[in-house]
C-alpha positions as a Markdown table, in Angstrom:
| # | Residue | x | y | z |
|---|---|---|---|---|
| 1 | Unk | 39.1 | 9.0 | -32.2 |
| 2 | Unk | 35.7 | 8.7 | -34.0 |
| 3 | Unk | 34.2 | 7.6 | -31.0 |
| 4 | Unk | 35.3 | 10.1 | -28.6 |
| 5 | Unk | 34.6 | 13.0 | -31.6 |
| 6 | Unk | 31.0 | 11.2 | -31.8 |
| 7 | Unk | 30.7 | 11.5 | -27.8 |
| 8 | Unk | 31.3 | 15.1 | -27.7 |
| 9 | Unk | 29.9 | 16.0 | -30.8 |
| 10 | Unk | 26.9 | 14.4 | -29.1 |
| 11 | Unk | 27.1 | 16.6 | -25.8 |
| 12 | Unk | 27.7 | 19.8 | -27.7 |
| 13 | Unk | 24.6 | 19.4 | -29.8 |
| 14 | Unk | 22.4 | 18.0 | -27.1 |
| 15 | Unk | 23.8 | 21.8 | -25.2 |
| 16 | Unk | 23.1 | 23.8 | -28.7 |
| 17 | Unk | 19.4 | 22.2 | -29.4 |
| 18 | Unk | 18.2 | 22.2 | -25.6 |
| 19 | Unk | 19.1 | 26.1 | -25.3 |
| 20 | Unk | 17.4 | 27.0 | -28.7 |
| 21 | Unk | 14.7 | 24.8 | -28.5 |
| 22 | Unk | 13.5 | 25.7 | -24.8 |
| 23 | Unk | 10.9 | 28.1 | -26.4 |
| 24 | Unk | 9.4 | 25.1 | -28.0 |
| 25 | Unk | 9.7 | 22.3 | -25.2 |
| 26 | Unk | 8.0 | 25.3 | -23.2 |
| 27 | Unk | 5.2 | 25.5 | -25.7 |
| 28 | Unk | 4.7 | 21.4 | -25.8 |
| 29 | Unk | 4.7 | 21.5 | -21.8 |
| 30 | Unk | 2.3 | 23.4 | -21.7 |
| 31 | Unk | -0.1 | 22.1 | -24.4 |
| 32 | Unk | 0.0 | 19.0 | -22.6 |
| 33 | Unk | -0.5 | 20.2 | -19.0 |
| 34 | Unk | -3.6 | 21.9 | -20.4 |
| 35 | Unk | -5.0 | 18.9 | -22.4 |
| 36 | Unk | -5.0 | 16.4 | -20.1 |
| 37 | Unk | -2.9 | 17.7 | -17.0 |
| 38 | Unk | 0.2 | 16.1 | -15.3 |
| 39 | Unk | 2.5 | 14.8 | -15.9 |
| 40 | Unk | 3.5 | 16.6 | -19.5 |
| 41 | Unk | 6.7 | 14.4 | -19.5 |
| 42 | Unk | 7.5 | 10.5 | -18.4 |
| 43 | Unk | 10.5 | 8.5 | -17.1 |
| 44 | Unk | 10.3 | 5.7 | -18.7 |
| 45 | Unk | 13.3 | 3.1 | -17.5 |
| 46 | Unk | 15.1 | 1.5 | -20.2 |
| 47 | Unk | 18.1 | -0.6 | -20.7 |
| 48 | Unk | 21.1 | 1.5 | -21.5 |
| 49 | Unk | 24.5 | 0.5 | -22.7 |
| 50 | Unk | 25.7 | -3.1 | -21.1 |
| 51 | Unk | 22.0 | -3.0 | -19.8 |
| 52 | Unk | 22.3 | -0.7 | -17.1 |
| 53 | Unk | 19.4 | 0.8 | -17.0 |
| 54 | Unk | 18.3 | 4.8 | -17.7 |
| 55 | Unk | 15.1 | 6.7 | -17.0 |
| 56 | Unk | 15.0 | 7.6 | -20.4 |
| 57 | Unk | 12.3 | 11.3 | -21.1 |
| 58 | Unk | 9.6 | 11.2 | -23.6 |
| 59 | Unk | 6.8 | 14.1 | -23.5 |
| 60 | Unk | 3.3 | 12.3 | -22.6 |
| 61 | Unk | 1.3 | 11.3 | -25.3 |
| 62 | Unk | -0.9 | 9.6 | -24.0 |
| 63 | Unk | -4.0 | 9.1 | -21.2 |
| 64 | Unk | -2.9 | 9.1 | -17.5 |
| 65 | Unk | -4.0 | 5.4 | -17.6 |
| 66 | Unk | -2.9 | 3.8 | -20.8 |
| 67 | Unk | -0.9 | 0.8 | -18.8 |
| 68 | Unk | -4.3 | -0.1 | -17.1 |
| 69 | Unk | -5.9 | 0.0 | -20.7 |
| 70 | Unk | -3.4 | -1.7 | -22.4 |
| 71 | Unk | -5.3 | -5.2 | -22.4 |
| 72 | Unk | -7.6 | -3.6 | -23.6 |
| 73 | Unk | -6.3 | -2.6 | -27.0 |
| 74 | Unk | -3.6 | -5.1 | -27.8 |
| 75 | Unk | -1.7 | -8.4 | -26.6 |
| 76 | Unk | 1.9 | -7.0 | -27.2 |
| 77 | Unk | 3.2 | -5.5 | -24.4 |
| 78 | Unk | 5.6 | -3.3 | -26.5 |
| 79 | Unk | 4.1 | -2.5 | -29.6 |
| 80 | Unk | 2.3 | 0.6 | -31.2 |
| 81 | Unk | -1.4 | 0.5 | -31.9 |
| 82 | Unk | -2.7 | 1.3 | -35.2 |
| 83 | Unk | -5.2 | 4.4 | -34.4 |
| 84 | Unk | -5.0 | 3.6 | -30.4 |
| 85 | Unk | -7.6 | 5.3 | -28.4 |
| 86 | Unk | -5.5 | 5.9 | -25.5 |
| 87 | Unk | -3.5 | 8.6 | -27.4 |
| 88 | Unk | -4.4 | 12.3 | -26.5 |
| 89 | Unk | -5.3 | 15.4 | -29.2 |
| 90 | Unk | -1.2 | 16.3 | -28.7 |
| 91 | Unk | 0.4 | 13.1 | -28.6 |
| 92 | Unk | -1.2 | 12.4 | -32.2 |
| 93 | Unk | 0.6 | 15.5 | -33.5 |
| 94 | Unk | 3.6 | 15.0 | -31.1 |
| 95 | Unk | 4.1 | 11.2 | -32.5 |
| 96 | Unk | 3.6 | 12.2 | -36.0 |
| 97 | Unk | 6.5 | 14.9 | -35.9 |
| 98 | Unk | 8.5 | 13.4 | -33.5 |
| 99 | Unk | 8.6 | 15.9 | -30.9 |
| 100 | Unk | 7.4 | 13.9 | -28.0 |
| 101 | Unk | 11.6 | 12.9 | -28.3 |
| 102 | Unk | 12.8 | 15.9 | -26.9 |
| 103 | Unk | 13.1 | 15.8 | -23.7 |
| 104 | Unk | 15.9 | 12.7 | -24.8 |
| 105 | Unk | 18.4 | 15.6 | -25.2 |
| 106 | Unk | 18.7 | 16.0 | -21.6 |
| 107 | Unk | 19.7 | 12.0 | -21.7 |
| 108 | Unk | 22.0 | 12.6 | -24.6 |
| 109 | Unk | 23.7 | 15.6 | -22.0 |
| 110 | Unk | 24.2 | 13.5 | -19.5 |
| 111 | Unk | 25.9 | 10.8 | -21.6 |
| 112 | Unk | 23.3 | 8.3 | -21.2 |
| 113 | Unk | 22.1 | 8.4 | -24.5 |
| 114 | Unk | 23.2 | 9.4 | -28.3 |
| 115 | Unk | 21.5 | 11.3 | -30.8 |
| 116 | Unk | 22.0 | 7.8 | -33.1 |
| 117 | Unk | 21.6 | 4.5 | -32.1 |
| 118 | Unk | 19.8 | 1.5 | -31.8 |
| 119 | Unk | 16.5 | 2.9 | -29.7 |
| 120 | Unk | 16.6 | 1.8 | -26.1 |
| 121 | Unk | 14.1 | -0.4 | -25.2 |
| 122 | Unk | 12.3 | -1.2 | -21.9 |
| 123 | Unk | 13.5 | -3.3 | -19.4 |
| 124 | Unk | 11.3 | -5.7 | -19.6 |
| 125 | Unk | 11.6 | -6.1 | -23.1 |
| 126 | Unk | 15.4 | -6.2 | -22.9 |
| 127 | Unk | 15.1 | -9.0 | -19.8 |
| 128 | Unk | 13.8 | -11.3 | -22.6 |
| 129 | Unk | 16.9 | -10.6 | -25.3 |
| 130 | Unk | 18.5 | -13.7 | -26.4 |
| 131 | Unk | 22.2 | -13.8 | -26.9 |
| 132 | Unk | 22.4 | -12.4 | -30.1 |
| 133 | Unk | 19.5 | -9.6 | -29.3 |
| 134 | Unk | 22.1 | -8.8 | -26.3 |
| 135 | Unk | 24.6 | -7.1 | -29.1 |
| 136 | Unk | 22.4 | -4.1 | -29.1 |
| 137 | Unk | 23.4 | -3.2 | -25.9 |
| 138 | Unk | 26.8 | -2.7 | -27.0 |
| 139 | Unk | 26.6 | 0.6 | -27.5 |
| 140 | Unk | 24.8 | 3.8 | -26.4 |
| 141 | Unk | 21.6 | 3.6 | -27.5 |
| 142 | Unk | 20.2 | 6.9 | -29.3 |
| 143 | Unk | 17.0 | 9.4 | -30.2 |
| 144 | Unk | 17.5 | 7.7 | -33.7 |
| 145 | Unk | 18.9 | 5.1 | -35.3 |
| 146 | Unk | 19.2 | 2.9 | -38.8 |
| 147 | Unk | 15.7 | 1.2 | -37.8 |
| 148 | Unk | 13.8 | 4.1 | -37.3 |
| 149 | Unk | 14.6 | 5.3 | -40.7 |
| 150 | Unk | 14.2 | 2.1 | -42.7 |
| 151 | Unk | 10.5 | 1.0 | -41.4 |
| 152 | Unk | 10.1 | 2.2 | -37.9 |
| 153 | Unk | 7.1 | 0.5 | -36.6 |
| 154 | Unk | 6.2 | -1.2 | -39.7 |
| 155 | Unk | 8.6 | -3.7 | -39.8 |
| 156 | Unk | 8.7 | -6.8 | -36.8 |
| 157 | Unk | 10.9 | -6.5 | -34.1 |
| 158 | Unk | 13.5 | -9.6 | -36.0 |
| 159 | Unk | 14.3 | -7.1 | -38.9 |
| 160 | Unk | 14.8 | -4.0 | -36.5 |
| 161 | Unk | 17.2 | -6.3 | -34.1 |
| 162 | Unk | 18.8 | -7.4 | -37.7 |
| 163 | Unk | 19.0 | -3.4 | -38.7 |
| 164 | Unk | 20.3 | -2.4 | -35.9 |
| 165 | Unk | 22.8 | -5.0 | -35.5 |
| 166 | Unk | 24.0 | -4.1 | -39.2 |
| 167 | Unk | 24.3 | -0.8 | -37.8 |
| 168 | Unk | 26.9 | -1.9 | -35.3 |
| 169 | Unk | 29.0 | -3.7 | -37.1 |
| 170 | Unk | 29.0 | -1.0 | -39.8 |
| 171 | Unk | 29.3 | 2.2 | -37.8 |
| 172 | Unk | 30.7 | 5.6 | -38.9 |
| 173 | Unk | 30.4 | 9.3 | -38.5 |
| 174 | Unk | 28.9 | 9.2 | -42.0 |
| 175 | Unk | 26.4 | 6.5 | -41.3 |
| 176 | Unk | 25.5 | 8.6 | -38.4 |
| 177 | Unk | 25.3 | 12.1 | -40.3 |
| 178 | Unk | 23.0 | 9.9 | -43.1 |
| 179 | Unk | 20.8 | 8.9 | -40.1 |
| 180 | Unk | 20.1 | 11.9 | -39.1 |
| 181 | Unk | 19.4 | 13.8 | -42.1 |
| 182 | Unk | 17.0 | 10.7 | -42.7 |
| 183 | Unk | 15.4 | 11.5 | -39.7 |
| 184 | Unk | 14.5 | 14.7 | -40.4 |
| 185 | Unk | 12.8 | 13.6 | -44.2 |
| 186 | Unk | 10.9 | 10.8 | -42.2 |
| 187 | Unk | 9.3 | 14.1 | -40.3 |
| 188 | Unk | 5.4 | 14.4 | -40.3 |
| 189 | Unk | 5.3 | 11.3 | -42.6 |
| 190 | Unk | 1.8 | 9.7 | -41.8 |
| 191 | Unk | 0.7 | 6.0 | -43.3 |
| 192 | Unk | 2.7 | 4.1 | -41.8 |
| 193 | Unk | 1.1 | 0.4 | -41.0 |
| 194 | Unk | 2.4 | -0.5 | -37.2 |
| 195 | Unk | 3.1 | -4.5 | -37.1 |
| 196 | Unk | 1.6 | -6.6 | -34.3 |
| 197 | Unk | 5.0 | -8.5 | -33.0 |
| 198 | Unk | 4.1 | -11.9 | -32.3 |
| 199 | Unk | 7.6 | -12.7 | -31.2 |
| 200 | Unk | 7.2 | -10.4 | -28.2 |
| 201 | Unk | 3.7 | -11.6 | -27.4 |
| 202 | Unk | 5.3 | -15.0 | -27.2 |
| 203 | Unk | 8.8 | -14.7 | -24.8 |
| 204 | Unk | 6.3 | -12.8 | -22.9 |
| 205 | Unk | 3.9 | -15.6 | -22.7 |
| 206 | Unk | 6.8 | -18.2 | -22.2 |
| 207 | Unk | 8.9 | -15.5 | -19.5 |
| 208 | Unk | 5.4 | -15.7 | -17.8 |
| 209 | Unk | 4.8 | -19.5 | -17.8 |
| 210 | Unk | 8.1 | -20.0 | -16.3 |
């Protein structure tokens, strides 16, 4: 019963916020498209519950180009970048208030998605899971989670997989409510140190030497 109250609890918020935030997603299109031009929001595939995978919606915050500069400015091919160049005038405001997740309500409608859960990561990331990594793809994965409220970027990607794993075996409505209004008292919150994660660097390097 919690789960199906948490499924269309989900769908009839993701309804509510979409139709009284359309001003606003308006506003942020628009800023964007006259930044730095098209596209104002990206498709980014991830892998989904059971790893099927999503084209999960994030508004652009950064440079047409950032994959081709990515050598450039770090080795992991996941990670954030302390100060990165390659982030435009809105994306640093959109990043620091979190409203470059947005557009994720329209996965959340569609059921693809939850407003909590363990963050969906990309496909390529996912394809290098090990066994136990693979238990995060037990569930729906959401706009926030237990991670992104106890160190986000700051912490290596072994302690989020361990958070969010606690998160699974410890789910609740309540946990999910305390989520969320964590999420909005992480807000605008700036000085936060991103961690280079040398454990993706390396099953990249190994995947690639296969």
């Amino acid at each position: 019963m919690n789960r199906f109250v948490k499924r269309v609890g989900d769908r009839v918020a993701a309804v509510v916020l979409l139709v009284l935030l359309s001003p606003l997603l308006a506003v942020i299109a628009l800023w964007i498209l006259i930044d730095g031009g098209r596209p104002t929001v990206l498709a980014q595939e991830r892998a989904g519950k059971d790893g099927v995978t999503l084209r999960m919606l994030k508004f652009r915050t950064m440079v047409q180009n950032a994959l081709e500069l990515a050598p450039q400015v770090t080795d992991d091919p996941f990670g954030v970048v302390e100060n990165d160049p390659r982030v435009t005038r809105p994306g640093r405001f959109l990043r620091r208030t979190g409203l470059d997740e947005l557009p994720q309500l329209w996965n959340v409608l569609r059921g693809q998605m939850s407003l909590v859960g363990p963050r969906p990561d990309l496909v390529e990331q996912a394809a290098n899971y090990t066994e136990q990594d693979r238990r995060r793809l037990t569930v729906v994965p959401g706009i926030t989670g237990w991670s992104q409220v106890s160190g986000r970027e700051s912490i290596g990607w072994p302690e989020r997989i361990e958070q969010d794993l606690w998160y699974i075996d410890h789910w609740s409505l309540g946990l999910d409510l305390k989520i969320i209004v964590r999420t909005f008292a992480e807000l605008g919150r700036s000085g936060e140190q991103p961690v280079e994660d040398t454990m993706n660097i390396e099953r990249r390097e190994k995947a690639e030497s296969r």
